[in-house]
N, C-alpha and C positions, 0 to 999 in steps of 0.2 A: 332231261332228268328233273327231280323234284327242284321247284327253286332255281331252278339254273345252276347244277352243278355243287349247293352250299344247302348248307344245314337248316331249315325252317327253325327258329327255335325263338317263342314267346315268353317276355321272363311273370312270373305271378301277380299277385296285384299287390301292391305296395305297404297293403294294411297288412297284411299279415293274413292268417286264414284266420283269425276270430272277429276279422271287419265285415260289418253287413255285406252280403251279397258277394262275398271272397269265392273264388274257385281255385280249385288245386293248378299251378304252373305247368303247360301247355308242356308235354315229353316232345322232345327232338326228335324233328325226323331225320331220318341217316337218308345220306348222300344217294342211296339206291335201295328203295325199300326190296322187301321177298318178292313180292308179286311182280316190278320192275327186272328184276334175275330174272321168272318164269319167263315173263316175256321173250325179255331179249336171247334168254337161253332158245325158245322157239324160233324168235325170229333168226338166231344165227343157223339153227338147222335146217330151219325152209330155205337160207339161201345156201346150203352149202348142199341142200339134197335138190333143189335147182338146177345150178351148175351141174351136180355130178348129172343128173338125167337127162340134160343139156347136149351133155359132150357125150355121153353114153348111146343116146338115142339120136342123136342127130334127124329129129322131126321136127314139120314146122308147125306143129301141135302140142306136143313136152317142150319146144322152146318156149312158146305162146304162153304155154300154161307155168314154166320153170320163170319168165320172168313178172309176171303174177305173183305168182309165191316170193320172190326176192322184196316182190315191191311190199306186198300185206305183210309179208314177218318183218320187216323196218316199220314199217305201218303204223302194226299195230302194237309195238314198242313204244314208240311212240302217243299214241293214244293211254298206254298206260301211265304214263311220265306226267302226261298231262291231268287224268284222274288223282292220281295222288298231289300232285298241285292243289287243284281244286279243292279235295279233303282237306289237305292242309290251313288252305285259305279261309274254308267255312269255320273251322277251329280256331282259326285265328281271329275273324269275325266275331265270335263267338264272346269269345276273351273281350277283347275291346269292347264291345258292346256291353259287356256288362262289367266292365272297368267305369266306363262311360256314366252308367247306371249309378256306379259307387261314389263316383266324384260329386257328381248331383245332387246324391243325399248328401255330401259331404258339404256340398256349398250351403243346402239347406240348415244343416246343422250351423253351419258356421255364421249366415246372414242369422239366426236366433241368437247364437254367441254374441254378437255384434248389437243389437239389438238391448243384450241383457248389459253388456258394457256400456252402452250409449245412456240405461237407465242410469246403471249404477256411477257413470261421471256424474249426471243431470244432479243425483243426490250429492255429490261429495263437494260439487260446486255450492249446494244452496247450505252444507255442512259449513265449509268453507267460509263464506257470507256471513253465516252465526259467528261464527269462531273469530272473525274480523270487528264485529259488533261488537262481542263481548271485550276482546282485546282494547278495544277504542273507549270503551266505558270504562274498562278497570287500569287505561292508562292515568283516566286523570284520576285517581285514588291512588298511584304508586306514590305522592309524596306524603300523603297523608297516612298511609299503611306505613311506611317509612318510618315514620316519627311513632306513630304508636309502638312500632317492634322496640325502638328504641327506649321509646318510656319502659316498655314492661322491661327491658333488659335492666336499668335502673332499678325498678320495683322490685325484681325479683332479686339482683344483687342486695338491695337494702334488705327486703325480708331475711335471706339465706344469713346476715351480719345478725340483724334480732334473733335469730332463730339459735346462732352461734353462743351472743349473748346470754339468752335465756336458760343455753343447757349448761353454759359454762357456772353462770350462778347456781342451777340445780343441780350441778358437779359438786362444788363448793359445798353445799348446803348438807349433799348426801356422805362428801367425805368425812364433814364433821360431824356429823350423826355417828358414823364407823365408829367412830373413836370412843370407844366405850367407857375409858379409862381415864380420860382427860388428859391424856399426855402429852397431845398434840404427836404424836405417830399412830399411826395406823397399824399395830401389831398382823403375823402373819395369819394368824387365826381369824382377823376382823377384816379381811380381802374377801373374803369368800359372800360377809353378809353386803361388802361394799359391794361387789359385782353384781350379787341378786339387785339391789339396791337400784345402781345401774341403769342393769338393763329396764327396769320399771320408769326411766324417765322415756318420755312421747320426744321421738323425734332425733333420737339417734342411738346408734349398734356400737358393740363394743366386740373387740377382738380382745380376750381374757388372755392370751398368749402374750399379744405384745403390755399389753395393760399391767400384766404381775411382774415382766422383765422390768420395765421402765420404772413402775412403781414397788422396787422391792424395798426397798430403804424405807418406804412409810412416813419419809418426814416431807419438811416443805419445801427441801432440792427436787424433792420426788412429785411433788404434786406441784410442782411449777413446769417441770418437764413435762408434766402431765396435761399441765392446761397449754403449755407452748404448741406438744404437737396438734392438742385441738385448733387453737386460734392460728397458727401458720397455712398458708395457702401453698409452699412449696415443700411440703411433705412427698417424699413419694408414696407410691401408692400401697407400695409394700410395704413399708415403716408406716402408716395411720393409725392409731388404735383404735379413733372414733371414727365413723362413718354417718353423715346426718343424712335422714330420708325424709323423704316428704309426708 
């Protein structure tokens, strides 16, 4: 029988069927195809219509001929087991051969891959090289960048103190302007032109909420409170009134 008794069966090619040169997975052959039945279904009745005309006729010519017939119906059972083999093998043939085929281009594909890798290290290495170069130059300028970050950190502290300075006098300057009346308070009518006032100094924002609370009194508990939360550095950030910009 086909095989030897067992199932022929070739599994598809690995890529899938949208891989170059893919074919649909080889159908199983069964243990005893149609035409293997025909056969053998013949072959058992040439020996059994043998026999009977054997023993029926008892000549030495229907023996002659009835053990002929036994032998050609196993025969050619036979022969047929073998044919279906053979199909099977070609299709299997078939298969591999052009698995064969897929691998091939697949190595081809892959020796380029390889190829386009070997470039792209080639380049990462001579990146690499740069980036080493660079690294080596701008070590011996980390003590001298060092110290410059430091100077400006100095600088700009010292500026941000003049800066403080400068709006704190033109705080000063604007609150007694306010003061219309010469009283030395600031009445609540004279807040409104103080604020516009204010905000017209370069270099720092007023939050008029907390400004009118802190400063409601008008006198000079109020406008010390007033320069306090300016000049303090540990204000929170939600109690500031003033906020200085660049």
């Amino acid at each position: 029988m086909a095989a030897e008794g067992q199932d022929v069966e070739v599994g598809g090619d690995p890529g899938g069927p949208d891989a170059p040169g893919s074919k649909p997975p080889l159908r199983p052959v069964a243990e005893t195809t149609f035409m293997e039945r025909i056969a053998g279904f013949i072959a058992g009745a040439a020996v059994a219509t043998a026999l009977a005309a054997i023993v029926i006729e008892r000549s030495a010519i229907v023996s002659i001929a009835g053990v002929l017939s036994m032998i050609l119906g196993p025969y050619l059972y036979y022969q047929q087991t073998r044919l279906t083999d053979i199909a099977a093998l070609k299709e299997t043939h078939a298969a591999v051969e052009a698995e064969v085929n897929r691998l091939h281009q697949e190595n081809e594909r892959l020796g380029t891959s390889i190829d386009n890798l070997t470039n792209t290290v080639d380049k990462l290495e001579d990146v690499e090289n740069a980036l080493d170069t660079i690294t080596q130059t701008q070590g011996k300028n980390v003590a001298t960048f060092a110290d410059q970050v430091e100077q400006n950190k100095k600088i700009l502290a010292q500026m941000k103190q003049n800066l403080k300075g400068t709006v704190m006098q033109n705080l000063l300057s604007v609150i007694m302007a306010s003061d219309a009346d010469q009283d030395n308070i600031v009445d609540p009518e004279e807040i409104d032109t103080l604020l516009r006032r204010i905000k017209g100094i370069g270099g720092i924002e007023v939050h008029e909420d907390r400004f009118r609370q802190t400063f409601s009194g008008g006198n000079v508990s109020s406008l010390m409170s007033v320069v306090s939360n300016l000049l303090r550095t540990d204000v929170p950030e939600e109690e500031q009134i003033f906020v200085l910009v660049d």
